[in-house]
N, C-alpha and C positions, 0 to 999 in steps of 0.2 A: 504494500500500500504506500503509494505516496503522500506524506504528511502534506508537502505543499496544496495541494487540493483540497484538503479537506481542515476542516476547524476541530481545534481542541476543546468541548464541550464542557470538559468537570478537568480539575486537572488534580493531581495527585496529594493526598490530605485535605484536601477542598472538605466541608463541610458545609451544606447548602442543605435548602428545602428537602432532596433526594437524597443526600448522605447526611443519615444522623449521625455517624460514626466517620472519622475518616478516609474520604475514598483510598481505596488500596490501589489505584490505577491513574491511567488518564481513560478520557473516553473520548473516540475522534467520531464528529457529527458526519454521517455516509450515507447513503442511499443504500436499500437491503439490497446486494447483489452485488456490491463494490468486492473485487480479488483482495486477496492480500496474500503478498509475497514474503517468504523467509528470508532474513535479512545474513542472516549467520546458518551454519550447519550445525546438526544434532539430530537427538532421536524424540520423534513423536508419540504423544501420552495424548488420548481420547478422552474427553468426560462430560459429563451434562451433572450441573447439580440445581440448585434451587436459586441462587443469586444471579450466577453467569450464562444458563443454558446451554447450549453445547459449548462447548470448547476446545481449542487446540493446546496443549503443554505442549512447547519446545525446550527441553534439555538438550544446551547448543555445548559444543565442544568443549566452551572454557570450563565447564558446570554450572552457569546461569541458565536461570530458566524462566521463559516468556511466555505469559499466556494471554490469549486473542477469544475473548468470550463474545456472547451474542451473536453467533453465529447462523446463517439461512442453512450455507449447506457446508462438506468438508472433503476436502479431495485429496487426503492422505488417511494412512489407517496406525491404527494401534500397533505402536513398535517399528516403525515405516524411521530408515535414517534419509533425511532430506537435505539439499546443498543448499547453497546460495541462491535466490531467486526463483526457487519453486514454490508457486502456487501451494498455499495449503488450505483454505477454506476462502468462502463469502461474508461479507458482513448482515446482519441483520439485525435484531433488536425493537423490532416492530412492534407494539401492544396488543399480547392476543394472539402471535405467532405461536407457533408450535414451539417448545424447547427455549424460550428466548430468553428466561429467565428472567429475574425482577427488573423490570425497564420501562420506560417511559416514551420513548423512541426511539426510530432507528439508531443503531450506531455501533461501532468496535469497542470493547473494551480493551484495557492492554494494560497486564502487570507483570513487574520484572521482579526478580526473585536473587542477589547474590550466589555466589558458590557456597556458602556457608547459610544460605537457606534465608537471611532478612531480607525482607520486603524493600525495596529501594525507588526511585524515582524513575522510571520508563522512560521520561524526555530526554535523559542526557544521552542515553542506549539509543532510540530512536534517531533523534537530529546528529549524533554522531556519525552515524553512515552515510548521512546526505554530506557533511563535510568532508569526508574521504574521499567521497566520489565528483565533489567539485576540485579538489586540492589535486587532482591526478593531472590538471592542467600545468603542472609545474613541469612537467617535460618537455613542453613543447616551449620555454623558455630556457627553460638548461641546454636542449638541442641547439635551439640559435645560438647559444654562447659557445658554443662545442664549434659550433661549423662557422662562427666568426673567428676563432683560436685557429680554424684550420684555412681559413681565407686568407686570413695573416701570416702565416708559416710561407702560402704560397703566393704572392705577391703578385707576381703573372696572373692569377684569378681572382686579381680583385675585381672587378666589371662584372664579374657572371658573379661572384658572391653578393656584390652587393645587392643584384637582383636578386639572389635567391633569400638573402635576408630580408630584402621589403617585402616580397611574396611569403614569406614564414610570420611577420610581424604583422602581417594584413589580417592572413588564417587568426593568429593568436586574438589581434583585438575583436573583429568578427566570429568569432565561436564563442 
């Protein structure tokens, strides 16, 4: 699931009209039917109880563990080990859905669990992987420094380097 698209609805410890207690999650505002994608690898744990209705546990390789409650449908199984970016369930959370557990509207829940088992904040885990995956842009800046090092070396090329640098610094600012 991409956070960018969608709104953070309750946000973790919140206490509001619907959380007497504080929320153990966050809950991102979705249309029933939104994917949602594993962010990290590990092994998948099935379950439906009274508060989350169906739900995904992921126990992801470091031993943290994420769970994705509110659930429509679920497209991995009990004991299923899943990669990076494999679909594991729908969102749902509908009032009066089947399984959707105690909820108010549609929506994902999402609670993160350390290796030693406390309960911890989802947003840092979440928005963390969107910053990895913009930060990989640093390559395509380290390259131009690399093949200006070697424009330099060869002096004869400079004319074609320096096009090839406006044409690499165009790419970087437009992407």
């Amino acid at each position: 699931m991409d956070l960018k698209n969608y709104p953070i609805t309750s946000q973790f410890r919140e206490i509001d009209n619907v959380h007497s207690q504080p929320h153990t999650g966050v809950d991102i505002g979705t249309k029933t039917g939104t994917k949602i994608y594993s962010q990290d690898s590990g092994v998948v744990s099935i379950t439906v109880d009274q508060w989350l209705g169906n739900a995904v546990r992921l126990k992801l390789d470091n031993g943290m563990v994420v769970v994705y409650g509110h659930l429509s449908k679920i497209y991995v199984s009990d004991g299923q080990y899943v990669g990076v970016e494999e679909c594991l369930a729908e969102t749902g959370g509908a009032v009066g859905s089947k399984n959707s557990g105690l909820t108010t509207g549609e929506h994902c829940h999402i609670s993160l669990y350390n290796s030693s088992g406390t309960l911890i904040d989802p947003t840092d885990y979440l928005f963390h992987h969107q910053e990895i995956e913009s930060g990989s842009t640093l390559i395509l800046p380290i390259f131009i420094i690399i093949l200006c090092m070697v424009v330099w070396r060869f002096k004869y090329l400079l004319f074609y380097g320096l096009g090839i640098f406006s044409l690499l610094l165009l790419i970087f600012i437009f992407s």
